[in-house]
N, C-alpha and C positions, 0 to 999 in steps of 0.2 A: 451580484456576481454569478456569471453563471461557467458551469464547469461541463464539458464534454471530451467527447474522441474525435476526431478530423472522421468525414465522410472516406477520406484513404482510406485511414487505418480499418472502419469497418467493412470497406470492400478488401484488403488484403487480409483480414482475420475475423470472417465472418461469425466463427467459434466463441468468438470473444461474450463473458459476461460478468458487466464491472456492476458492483455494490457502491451506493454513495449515500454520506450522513454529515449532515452539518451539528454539530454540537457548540452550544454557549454556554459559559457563565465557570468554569470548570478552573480548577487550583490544585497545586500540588499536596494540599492538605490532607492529605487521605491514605487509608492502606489499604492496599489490596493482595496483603500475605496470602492470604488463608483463597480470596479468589482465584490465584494463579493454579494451584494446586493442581485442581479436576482439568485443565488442559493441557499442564505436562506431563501428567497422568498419561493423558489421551498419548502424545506425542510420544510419547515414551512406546507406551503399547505399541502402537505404531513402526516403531524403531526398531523393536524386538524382533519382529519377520522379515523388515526389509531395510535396506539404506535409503534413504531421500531422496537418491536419483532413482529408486526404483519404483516411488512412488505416483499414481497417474497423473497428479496435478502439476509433478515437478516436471514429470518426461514431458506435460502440454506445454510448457514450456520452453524447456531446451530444444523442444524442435523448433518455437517461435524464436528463440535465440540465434537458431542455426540457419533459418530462413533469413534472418534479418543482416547475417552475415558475420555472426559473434560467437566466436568457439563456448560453448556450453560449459565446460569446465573451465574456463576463464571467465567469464562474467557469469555470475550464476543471478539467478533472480531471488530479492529478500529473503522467501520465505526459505530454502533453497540454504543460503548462509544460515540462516538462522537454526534451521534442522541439525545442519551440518554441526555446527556449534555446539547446540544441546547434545547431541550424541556426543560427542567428543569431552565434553564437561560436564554434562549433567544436568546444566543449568546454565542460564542467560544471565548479560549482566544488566545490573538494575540502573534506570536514566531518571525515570521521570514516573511517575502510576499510572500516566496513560499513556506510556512510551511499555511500559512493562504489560500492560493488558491485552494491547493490541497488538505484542511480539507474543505474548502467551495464544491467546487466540491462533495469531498465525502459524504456529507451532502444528497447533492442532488441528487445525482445516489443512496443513500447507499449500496456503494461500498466500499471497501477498498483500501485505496492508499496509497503507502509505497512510502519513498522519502532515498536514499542514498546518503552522500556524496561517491564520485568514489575515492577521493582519502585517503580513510580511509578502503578501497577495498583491500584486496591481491589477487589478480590474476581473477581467473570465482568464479561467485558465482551461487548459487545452490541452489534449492527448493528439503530439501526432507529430511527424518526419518533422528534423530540425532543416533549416535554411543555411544553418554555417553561421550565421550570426547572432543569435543566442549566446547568452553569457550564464556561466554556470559556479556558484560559489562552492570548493570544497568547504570539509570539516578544517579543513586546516587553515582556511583562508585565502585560499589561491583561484584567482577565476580561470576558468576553462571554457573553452569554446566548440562543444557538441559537433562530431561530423555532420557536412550537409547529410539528410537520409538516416541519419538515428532517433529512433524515438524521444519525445522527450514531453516532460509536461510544461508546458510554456504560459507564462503569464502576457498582460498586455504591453508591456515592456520587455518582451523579448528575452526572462529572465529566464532561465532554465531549473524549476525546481525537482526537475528528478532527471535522470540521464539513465539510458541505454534500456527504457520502458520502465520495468520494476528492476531495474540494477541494484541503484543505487539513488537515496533522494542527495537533496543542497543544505548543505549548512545554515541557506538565507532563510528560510521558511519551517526550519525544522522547531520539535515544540522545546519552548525554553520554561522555566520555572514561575515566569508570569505568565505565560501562555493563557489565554480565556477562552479564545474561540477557532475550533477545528475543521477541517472538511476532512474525512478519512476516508478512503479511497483500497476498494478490494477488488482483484479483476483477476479471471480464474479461464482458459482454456479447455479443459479437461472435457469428458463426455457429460459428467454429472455436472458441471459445473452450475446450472440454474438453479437447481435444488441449494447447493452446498454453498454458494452465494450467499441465498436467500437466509439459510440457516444461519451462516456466520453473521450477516447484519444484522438477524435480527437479534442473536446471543449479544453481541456490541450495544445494540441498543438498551437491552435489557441491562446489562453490566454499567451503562452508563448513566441510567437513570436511577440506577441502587445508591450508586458512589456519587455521584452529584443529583441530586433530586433534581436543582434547580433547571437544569438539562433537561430540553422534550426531541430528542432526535428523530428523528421522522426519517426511516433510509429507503433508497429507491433503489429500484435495480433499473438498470440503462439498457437500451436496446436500438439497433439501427432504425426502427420506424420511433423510436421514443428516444431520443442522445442525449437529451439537455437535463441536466441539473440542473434549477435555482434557488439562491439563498442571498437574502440578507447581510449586508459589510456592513 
């Protein structure tokens, strides 16, 4: 399976730097109370000077939002809801331990971090302008069909597992509680964005090698003379 960006997309955001880590063997048997803690810590501190829109990773975004022709306060990007969220409650709500890690994480890089199950995958998946015919399943069960020109992450069946870039992911490929094997996905804009990147894969790594031993995640950072992901189905 291999997973990239369309050659577009990195000629229209050459800024771009996405994080990727394939993880196996992984189960919802686990806690990670006491883990979340030190990152909404972070997020929190964070919060205290400024709103999420006023922070540089979220503004790299809402301008790519804005460019791409999507009012920024209407589709905000994951991390973006998720901030917005914790300020306003305090706290996230709990899904899955590796659904709550990887939203704690994003919290506190605000970054975006997309989690797929692999086997809800047909074939390479892709970052880049939808065709219009793409199919896209919500949370709720209803298929949607992606404007031609909206980002989208596309399998080999023309499945759409995330809509409008880091919007929002698909109900089809999201992780479920038998969930084993992930490809998670962080792509950050910002000026620091390679540093911060690199920091947050490799915090993930390290997080998920504590909580599932069995797990050897190995993350790369993607880059237009380097784009390809590969891993094992």
């Amino acid at each position: 399976m291999r997973f990239q960006h369309s050659a577009a997309l990195w000629r229209d955001f050459p800024e771009l730097v996405p994080g990727v880590l394939a993880a196996r063997g992984l189960h919802a048997g686990v806690s990670v109370d006491d883990r979340l803690v030190p990152y909404a810590e972070t997020a929190a501190k964070r919060l205290a000077t400024a709103t999420e829109s006023e922070l540089p990773e979220i503004q790299a975004w809402r301008r790519a939002f804005t460019r791409m022709g999507l009012k920024p306060t209407q589709y905000r990007c994951a991390s973006e809801s998720l901030l917005r969220r914790f300020r306003k409650e305090g706290a996230l709500p709990r899904l899955h331990p590796l659904i709550d890690l990887c939203n704690a994480v994003s919290i506190a890089y605000a970054i975006p971090v997309a989690v797929f199950d692999l086997s809800r995958v047909a074939g390479d998946l892709e970052v880049r302008y939808a065709t219009g015919e793409e199919t896209y399943l919500t949370f709720s069960g209803d298929d949607e069909h992606p404007a031609p020109g909206e980002v989208v992450f596309a399998d080999a069946e023309g499945r759409a597992h995330a809509r409008r870039w880091t919007n929002r992911q698909s109900g089809l490929s999201a992780v479920r509680p038998d969930t084993a094997d992930v490809l998670i996905v962080a792509e950050a804009l910002h000026e620091t964005a390679r540093a911060d990147v690199e920091s947050l894969m490799g915090t993930l790594a390290t997080e998920l090698t504590t909580l599932w031993p069995a797990t050897s995640p190995h993350p790369a950072i993607l880059t237009p003379s380097a784009p390809r992901f590969d891993t094992a189905v």
